[in-house]
N, CA, C, O and CB atoms as a CASP TS submission, in Angstrom:
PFRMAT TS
TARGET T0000
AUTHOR 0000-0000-0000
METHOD Language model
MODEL 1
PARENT N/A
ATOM      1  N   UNK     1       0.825  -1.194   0.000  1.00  0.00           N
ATOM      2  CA  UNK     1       0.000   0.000   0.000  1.00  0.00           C
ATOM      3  C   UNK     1       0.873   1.263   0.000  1.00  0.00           C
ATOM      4  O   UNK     1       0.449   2.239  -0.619  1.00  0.00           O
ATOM      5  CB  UNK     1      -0.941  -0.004   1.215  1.00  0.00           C
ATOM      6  N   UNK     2       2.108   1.339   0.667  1.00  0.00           N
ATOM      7  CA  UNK     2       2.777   2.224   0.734  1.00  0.00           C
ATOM      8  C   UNK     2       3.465   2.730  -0.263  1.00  0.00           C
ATOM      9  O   UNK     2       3.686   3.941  -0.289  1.00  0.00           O
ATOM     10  CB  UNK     2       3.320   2.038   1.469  1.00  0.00           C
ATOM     11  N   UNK     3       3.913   1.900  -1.240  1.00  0.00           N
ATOM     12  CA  UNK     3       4.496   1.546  -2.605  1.00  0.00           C
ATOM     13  C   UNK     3       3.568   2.456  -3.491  1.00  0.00           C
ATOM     14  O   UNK     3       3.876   3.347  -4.283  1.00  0.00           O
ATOM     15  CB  UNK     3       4.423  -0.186  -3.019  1.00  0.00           C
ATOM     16  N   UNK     4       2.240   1.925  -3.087  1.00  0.00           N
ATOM     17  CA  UNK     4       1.063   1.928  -4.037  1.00  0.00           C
ATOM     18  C   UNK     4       1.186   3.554  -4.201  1.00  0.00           C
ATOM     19  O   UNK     4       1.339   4.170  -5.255  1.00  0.00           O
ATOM     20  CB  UNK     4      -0.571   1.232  -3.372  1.00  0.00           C
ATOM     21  N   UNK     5       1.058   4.179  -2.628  1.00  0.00           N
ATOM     22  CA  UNK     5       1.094   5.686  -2.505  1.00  0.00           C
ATOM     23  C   UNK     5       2.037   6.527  -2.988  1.00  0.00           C
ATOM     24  O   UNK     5       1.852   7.454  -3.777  1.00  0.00           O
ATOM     25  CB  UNK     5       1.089   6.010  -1.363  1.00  0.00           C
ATOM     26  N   UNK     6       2.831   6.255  -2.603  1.00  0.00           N
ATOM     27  CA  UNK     6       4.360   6.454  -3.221  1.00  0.00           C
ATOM     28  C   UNK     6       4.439   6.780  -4.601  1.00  0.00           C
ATOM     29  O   UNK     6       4.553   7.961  -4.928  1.00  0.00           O
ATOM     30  CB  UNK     6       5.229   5.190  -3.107  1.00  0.00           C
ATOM     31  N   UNK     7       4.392   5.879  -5.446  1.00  0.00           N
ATOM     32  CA  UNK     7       4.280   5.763  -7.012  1.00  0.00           C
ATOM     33  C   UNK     7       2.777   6.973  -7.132  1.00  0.00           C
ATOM     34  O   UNK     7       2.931   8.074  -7.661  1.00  0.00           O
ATOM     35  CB  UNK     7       3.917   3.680  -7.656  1.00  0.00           C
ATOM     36  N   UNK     8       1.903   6.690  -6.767  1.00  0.00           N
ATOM     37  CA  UNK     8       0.675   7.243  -7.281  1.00  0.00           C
ATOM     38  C   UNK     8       0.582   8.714  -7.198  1.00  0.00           C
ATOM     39  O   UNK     8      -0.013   9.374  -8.050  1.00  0.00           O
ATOM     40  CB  UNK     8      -0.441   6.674  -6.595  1.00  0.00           C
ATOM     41  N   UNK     9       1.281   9.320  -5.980  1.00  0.00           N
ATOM     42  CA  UNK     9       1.761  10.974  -5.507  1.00  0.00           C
ATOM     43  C   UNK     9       2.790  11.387  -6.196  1.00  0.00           C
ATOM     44  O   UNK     9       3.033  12.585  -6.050  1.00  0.00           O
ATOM     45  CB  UNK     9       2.256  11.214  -3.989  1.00  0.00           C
ATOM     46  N   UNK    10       3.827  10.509  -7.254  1.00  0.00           N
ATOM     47  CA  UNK    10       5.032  11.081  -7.447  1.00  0.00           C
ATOM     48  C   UNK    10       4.516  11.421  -9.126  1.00  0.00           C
ATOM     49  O   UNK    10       5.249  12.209  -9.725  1.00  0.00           O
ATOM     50  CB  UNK    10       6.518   9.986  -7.059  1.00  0.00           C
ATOM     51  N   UNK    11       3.349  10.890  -9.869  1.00  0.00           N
ATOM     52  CA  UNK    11       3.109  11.702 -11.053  1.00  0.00           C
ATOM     53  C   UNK    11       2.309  12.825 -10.931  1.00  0.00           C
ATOM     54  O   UNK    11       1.591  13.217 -11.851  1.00  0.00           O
ATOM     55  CB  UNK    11       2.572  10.988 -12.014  1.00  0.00           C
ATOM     56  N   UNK    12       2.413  13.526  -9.532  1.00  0.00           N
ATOM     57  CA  UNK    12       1.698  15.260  -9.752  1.00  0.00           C
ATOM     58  C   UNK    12       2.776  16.078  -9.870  1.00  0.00           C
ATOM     59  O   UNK    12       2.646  17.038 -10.630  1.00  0.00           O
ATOM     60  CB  UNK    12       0.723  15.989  -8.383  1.00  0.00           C
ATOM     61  N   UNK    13       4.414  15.848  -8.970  1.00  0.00           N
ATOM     62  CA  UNK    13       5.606  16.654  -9.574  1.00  0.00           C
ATOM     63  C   UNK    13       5.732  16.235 -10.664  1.00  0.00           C
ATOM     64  O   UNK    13       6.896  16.595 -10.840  1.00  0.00           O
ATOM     65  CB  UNK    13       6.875  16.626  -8.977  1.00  0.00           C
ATOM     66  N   UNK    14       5.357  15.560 -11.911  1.00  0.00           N
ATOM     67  CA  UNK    14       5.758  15.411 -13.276  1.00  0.00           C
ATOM     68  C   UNK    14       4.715  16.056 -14.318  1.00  0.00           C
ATOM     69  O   UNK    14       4.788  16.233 -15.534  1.00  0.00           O
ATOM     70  CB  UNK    14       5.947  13.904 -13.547  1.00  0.00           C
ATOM     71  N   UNK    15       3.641  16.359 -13.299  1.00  0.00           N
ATOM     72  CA  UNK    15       2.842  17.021 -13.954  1.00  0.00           C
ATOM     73  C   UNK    15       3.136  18.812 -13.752  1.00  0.00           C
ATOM     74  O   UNK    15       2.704  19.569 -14.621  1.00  0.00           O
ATOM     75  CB  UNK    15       1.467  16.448 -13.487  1.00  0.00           C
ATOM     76  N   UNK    16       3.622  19.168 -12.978  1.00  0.00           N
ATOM     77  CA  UNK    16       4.325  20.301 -12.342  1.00  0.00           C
ATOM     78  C   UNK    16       5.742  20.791 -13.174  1.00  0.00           C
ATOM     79  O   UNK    16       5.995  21.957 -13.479  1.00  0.00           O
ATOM     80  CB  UNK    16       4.689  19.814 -10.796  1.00  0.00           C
ATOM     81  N   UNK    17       6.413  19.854 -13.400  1.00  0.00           N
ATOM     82  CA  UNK    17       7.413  19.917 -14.639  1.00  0.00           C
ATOM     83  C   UNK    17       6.799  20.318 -15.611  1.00  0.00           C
ATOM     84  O   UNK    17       6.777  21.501 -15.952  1.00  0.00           O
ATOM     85  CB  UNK    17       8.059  18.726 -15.073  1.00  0.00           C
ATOM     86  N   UNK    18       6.220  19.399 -16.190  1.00  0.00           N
ATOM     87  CA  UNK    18       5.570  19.785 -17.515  1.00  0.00           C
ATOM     88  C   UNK    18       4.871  21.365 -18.022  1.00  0.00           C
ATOM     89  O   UNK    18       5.106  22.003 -19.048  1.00  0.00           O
ATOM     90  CB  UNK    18       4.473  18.802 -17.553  1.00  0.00           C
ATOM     91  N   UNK    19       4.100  21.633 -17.071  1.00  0.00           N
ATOM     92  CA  UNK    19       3.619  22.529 -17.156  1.00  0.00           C
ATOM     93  C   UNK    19       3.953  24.096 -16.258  1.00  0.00           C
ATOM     94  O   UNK    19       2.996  24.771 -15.878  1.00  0.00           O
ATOM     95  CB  UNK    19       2.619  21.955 -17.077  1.00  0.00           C
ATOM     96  N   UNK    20       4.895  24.392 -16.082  1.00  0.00           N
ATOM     97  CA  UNK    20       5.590  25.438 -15.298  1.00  0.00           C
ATOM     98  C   UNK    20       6.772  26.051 -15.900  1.00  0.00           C
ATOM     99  O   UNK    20       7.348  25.391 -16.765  1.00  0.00           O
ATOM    100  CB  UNK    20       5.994  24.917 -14.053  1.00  0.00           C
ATOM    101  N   UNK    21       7.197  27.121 -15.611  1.00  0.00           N
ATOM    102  CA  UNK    21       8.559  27.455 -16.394  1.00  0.00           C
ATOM    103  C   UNK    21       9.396  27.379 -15.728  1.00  0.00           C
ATOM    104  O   UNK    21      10.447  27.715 -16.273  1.00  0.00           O
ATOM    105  CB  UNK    21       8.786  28.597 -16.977  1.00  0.00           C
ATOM    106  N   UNK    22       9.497  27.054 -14.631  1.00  0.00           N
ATOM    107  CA  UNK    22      10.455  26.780 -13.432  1.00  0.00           C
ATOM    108  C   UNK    22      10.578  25.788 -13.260  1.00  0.00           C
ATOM    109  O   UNK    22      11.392  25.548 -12.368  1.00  0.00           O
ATOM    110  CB  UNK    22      10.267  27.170 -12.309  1.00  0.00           C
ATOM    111  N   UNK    23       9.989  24.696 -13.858  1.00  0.00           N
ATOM    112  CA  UNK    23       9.481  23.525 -13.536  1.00  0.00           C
ATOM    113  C   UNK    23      10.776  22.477 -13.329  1.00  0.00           C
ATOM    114  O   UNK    23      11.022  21.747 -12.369  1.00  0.00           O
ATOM    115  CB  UNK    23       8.436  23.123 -14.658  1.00  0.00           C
ATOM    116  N   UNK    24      11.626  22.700 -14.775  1.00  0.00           N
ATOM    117  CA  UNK    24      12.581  21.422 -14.290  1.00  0.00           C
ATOM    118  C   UNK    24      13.975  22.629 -14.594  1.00  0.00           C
ATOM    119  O   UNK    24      14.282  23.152 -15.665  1.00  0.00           O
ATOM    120  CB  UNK    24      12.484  19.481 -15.559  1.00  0.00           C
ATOM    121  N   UNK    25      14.614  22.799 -13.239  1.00  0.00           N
ATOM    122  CA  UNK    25      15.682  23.593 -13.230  1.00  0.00           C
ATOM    123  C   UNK    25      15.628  24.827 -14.242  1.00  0.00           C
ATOM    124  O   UNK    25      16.492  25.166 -15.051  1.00  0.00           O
ATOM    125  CB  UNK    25      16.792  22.748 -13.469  1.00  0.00           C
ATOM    126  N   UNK    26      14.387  25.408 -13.984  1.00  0.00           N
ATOM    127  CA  UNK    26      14.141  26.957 -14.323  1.00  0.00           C
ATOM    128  C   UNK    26      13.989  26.883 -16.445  1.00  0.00           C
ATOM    129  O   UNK    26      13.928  27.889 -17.152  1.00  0.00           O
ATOM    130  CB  UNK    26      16.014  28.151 -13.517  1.00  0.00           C
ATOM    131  N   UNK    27      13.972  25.816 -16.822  1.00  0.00           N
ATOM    132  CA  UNK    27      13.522  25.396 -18.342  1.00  0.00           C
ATOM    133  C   UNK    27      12.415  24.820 -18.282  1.00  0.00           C
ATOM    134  O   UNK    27      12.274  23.873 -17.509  1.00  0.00           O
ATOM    135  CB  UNK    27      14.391  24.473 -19.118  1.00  0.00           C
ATOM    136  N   UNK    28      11.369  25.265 -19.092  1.00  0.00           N
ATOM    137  CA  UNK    28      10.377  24.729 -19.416  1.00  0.00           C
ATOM    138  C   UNK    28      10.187  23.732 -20.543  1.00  0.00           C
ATOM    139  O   UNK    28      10.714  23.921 -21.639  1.00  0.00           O
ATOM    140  CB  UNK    28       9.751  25.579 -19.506  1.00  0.00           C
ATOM    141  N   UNK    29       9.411  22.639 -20.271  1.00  0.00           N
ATOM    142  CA  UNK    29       9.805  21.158 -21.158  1.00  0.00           C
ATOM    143  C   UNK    29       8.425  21.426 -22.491  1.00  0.00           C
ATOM    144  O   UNK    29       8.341  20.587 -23.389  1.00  0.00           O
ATOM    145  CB  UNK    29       9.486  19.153 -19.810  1.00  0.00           C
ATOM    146  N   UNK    30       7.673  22.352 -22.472  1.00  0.00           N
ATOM    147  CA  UNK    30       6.538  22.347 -23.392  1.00  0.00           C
ATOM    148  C   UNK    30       7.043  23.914 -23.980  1.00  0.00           C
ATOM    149  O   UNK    30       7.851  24.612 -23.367  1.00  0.00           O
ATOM    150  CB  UNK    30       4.780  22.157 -22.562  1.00  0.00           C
ATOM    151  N   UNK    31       6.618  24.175 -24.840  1.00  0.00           N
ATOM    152  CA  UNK    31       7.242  25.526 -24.919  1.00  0.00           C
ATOM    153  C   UNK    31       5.869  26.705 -25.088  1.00  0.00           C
ATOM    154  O   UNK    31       5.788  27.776 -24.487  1.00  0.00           O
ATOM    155  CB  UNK    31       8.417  25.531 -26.382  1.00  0.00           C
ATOM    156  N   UNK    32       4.867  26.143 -26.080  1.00  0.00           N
ATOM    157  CA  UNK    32       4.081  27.008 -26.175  1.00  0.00           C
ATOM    158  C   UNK    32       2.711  26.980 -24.189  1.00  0.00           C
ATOM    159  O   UNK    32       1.960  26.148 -23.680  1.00  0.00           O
ATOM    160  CB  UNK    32       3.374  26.528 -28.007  1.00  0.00           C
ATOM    161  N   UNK    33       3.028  27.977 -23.944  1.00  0.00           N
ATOM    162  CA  UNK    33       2.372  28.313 -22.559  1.00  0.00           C
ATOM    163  C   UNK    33       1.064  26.853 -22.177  1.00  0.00           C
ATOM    164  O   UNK    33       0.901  25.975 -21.329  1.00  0.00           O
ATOM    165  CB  UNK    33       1.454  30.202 -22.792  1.00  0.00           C
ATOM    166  N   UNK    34       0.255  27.476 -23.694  1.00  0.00           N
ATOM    167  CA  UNK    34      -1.145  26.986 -23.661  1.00  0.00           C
ATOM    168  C   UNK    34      -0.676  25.581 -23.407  1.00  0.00           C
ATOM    169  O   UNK    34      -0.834  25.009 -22.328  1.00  0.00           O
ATOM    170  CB  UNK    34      -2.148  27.251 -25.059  1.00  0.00           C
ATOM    171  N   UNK    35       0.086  24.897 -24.780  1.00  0.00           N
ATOM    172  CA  UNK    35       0.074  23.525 -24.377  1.00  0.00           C
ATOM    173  C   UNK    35       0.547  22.824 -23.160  1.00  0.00           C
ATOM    174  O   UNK    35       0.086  21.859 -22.549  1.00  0.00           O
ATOM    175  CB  UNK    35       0.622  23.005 -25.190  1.00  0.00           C
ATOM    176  N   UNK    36       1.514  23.513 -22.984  1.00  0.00           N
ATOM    177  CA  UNK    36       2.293  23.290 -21.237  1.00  0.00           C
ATOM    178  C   UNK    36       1.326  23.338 -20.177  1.00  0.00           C
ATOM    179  O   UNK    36       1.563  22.626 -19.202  1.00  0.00           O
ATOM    180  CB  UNK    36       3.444  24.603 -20.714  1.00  0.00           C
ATOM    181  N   UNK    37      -0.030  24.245 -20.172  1.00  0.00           N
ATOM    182  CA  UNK    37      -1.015  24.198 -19.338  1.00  0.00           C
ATOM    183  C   UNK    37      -1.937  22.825 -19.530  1.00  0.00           C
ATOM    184  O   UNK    37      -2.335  22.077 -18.637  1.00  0.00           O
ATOM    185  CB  UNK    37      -1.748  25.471 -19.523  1.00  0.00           C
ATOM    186  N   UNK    38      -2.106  22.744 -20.637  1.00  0.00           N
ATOM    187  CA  UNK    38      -3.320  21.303 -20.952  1.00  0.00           C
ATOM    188  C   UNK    38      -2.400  20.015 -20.515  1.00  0.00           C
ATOM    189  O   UNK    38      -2.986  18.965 -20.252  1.00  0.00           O
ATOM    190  CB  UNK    38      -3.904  21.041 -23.052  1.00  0.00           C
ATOM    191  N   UNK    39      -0.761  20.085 -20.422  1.00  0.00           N
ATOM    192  CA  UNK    39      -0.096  19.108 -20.491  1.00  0.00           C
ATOM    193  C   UNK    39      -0.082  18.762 -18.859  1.00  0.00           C
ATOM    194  O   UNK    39       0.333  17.711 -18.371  1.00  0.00           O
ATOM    195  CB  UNK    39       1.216  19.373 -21.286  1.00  0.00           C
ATOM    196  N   UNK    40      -0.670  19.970 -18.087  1.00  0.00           N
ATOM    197  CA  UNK    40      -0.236  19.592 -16.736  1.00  0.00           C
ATOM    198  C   UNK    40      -1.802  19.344 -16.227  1.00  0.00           C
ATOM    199  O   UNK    40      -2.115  18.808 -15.164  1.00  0.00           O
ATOM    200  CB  UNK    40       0.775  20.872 -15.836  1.00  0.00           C
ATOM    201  N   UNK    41      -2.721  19.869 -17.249  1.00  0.00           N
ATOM    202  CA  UNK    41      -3.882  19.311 -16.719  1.00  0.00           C
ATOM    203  C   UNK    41      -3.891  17.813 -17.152  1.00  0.00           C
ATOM    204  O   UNK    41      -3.994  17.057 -16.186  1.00  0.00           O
ATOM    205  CB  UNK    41      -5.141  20.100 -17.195  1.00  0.00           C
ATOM    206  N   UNK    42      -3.809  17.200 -18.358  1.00  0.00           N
ATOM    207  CA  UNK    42      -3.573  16.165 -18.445  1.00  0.00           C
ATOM    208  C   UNK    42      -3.429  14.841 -17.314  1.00  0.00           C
ATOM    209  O   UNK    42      -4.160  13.876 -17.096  1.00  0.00           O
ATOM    210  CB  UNK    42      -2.766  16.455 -19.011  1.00  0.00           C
ATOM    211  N   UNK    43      -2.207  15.265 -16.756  1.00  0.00           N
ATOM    212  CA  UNK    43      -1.364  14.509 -16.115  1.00  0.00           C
ATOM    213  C   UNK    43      -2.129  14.124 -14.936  1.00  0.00           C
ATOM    214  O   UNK    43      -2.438  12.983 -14.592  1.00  0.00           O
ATOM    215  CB  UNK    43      -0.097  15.154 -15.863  1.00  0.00           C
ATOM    216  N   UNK    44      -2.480  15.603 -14.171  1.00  0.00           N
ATOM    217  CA  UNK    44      -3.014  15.775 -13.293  1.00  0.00           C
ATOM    218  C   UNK    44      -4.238  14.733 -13.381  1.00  0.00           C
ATOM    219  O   UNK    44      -4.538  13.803 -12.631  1.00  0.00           O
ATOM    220  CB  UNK    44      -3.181  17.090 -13.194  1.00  0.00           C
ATOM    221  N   UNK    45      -4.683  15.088 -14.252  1.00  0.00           N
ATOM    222  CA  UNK    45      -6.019  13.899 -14.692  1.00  0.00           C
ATOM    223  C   UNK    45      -6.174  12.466 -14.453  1.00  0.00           C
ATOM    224  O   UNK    45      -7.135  11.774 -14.118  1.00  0.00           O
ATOM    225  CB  UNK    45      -6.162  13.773 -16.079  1.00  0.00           C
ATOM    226  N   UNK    46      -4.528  12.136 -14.814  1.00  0.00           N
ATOM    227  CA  UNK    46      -4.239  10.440 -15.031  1.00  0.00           C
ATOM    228  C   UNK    46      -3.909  10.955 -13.570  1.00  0.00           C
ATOM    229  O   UNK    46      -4.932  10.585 -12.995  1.00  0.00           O
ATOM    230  CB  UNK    46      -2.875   9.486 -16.358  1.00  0.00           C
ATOM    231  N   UNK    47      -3.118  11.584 -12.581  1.00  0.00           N
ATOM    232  CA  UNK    47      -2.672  11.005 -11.439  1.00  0.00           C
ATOM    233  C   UNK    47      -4.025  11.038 -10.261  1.00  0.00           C
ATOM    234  O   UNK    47      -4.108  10.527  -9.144  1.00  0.00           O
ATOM    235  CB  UNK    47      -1.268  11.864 -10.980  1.00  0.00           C
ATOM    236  N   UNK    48      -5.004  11.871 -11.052  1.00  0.00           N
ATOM    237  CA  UNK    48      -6.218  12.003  -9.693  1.00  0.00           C
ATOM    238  C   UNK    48      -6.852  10.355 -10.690  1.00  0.00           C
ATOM    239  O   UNK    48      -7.002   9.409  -9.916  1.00  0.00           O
ATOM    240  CB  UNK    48      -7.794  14.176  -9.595  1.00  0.00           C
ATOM    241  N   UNK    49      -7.069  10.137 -11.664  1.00  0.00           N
ATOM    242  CA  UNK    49      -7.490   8.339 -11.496  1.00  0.00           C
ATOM    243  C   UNK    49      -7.166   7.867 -11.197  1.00  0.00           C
ATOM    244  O   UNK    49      -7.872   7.306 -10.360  1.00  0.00           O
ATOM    245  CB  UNK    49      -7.639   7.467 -12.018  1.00  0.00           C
ATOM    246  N   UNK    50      -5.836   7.345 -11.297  1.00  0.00           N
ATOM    247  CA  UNK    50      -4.974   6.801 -10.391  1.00  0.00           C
ATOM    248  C   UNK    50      -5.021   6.188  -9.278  1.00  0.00           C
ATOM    249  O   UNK    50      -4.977   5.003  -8.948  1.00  0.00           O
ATOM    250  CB  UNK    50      -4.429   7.408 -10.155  1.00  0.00           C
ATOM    251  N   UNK    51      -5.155   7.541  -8.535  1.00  0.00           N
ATOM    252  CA  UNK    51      -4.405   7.650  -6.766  1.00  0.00           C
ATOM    253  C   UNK    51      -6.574   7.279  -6.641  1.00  0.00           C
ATOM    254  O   UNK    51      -6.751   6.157  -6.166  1.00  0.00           O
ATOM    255  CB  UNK    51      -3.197  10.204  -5.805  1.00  0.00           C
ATOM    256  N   UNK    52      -7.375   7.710  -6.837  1.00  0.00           N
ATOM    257  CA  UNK    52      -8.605   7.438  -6.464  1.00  0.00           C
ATOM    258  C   UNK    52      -9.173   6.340  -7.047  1.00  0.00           C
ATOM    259  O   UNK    52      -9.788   5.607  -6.273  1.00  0.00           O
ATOM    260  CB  UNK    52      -9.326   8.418  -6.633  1.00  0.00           C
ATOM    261  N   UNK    53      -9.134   5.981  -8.356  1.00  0.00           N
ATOM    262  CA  UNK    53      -9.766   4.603  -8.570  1.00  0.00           C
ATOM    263  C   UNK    53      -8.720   3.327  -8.042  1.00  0.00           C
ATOM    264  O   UNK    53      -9.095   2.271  -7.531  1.00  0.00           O
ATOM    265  CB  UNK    53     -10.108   4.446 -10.287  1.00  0.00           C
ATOM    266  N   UNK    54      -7.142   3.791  -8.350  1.00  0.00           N
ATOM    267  CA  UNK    54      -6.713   2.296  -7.749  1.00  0.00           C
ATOM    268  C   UNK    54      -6.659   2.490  -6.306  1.00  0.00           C
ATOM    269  O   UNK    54      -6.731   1.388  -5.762  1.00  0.00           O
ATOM    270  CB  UNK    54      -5.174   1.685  -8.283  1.00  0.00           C
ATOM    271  N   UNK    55      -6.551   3.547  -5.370  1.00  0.00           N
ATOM    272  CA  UNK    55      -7.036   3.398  -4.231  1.00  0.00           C
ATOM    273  C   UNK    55      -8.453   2.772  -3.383  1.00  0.00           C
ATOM    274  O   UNK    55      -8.578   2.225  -2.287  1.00  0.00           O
ATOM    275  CB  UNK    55      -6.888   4.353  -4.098  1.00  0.00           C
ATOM    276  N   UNK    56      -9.278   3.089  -4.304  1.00  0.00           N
ATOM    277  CA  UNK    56     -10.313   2.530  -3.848  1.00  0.00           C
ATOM    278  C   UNK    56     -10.685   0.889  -4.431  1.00  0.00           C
ATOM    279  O   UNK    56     -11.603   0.322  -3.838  1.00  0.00           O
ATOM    280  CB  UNK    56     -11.326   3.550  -4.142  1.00  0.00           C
ATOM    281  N   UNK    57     -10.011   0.153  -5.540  1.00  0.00           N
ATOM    282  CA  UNK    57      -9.593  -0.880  -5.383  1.00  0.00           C
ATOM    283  C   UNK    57      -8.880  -1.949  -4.996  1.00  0.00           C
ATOM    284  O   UNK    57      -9.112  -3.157  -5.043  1.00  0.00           O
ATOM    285  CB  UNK    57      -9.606  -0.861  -5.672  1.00  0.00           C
ATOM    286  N   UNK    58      -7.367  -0.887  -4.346  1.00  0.00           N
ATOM    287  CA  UNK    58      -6.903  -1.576  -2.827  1.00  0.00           C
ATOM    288  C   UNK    58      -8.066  -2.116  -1.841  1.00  0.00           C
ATOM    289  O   UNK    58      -8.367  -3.258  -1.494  1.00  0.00           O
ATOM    290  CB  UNK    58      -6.094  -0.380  -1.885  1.00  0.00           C
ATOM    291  N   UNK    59      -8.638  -0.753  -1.503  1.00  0.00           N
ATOM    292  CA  UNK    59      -9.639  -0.995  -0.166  1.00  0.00           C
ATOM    293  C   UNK    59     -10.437  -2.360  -0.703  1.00  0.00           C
ATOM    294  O   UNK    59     -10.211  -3.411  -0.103  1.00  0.00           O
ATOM    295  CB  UNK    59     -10.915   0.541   0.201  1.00  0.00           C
ATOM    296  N   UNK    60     -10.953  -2.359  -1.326  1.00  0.00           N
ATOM    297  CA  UNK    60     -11.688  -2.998  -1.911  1.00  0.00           C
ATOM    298  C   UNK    60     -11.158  -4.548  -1.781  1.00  0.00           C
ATOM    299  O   UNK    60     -11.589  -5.238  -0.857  1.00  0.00           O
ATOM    300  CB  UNK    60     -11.814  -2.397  -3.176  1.00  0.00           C
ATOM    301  N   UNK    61     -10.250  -5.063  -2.690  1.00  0.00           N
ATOM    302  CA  UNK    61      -9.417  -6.081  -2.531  1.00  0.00           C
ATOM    303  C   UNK    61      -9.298  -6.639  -0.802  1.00  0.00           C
ATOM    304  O   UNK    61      -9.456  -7.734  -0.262  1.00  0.00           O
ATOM    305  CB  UNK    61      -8.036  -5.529  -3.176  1.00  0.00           C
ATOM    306  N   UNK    62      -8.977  -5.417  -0.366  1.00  0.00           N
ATOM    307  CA  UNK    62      -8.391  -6.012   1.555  1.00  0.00           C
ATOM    308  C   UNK    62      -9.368  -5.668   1.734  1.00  0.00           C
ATOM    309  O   UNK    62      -8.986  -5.266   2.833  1.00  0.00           O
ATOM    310  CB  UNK    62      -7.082  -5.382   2.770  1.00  0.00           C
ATOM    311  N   UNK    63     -10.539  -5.358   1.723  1.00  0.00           N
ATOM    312  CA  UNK    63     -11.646  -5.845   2.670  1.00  0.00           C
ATOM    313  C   UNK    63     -12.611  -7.148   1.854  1.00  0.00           C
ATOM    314  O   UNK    63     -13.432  -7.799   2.499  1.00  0.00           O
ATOM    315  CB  UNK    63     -12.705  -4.359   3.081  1.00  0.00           C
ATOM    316  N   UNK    64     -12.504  -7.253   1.217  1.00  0.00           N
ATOM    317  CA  UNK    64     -13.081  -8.869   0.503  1.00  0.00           C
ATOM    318  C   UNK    64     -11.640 -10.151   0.992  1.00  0.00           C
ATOM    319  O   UNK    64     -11.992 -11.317   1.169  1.00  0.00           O
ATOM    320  CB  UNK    64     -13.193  -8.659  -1.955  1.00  0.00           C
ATOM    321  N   UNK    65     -10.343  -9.837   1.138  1.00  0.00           N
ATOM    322  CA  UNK    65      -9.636 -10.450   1.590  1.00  0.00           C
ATOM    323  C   UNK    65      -9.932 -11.604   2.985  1.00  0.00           C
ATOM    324  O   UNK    65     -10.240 -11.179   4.098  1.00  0.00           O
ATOM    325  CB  UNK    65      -8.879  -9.522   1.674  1.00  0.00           C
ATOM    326  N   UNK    66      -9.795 -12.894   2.716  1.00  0.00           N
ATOM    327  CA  UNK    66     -10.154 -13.967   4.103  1.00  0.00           C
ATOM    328  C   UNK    66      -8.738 -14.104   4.704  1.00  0.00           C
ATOM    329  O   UNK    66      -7.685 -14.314   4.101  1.00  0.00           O
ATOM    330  CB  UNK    66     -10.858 -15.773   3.652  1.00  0.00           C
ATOM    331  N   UNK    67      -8.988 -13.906   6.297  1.00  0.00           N
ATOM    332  CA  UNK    67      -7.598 -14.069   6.466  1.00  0.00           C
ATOM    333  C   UNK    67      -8.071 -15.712   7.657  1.00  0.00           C
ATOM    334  O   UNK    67      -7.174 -16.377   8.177  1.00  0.00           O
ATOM    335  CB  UNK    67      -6.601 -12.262   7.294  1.00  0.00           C
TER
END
């Protein structure tokens, strides 16, 4: 689970890169503004499914779990 968290929190700083001009050592990795903005909404997108649908299929899993 910890793993799970771990991995699942660390694609919102990559979404923060992407889309910032400071983002990765003061260079920006998208160049035109606009797209650099959709690129960090993007991301943001895949990391809030992510962290909420496979989180809530952890729970899910360990509480149907027989011990």
């Amino acid at each position: 689970m910890g793993w799970f968290v771990l991995v699942g929190w660390a694609i919102y700083p990559l979404g923060y890169i992407l889309g910032t001009k400071g983002g990765l050592f003061g260079m920006q990795i998208v160049a035109d503004p606009a797209a650099a903005s959709h690129a960090m909404d993007i991301v943001y997108n895949i990391g809030d499914a992510v962290n909420k649908i496979g989180f809530g299929l952890v729970i899910y899993v360990l509480s149907r779990k027989e011990e």
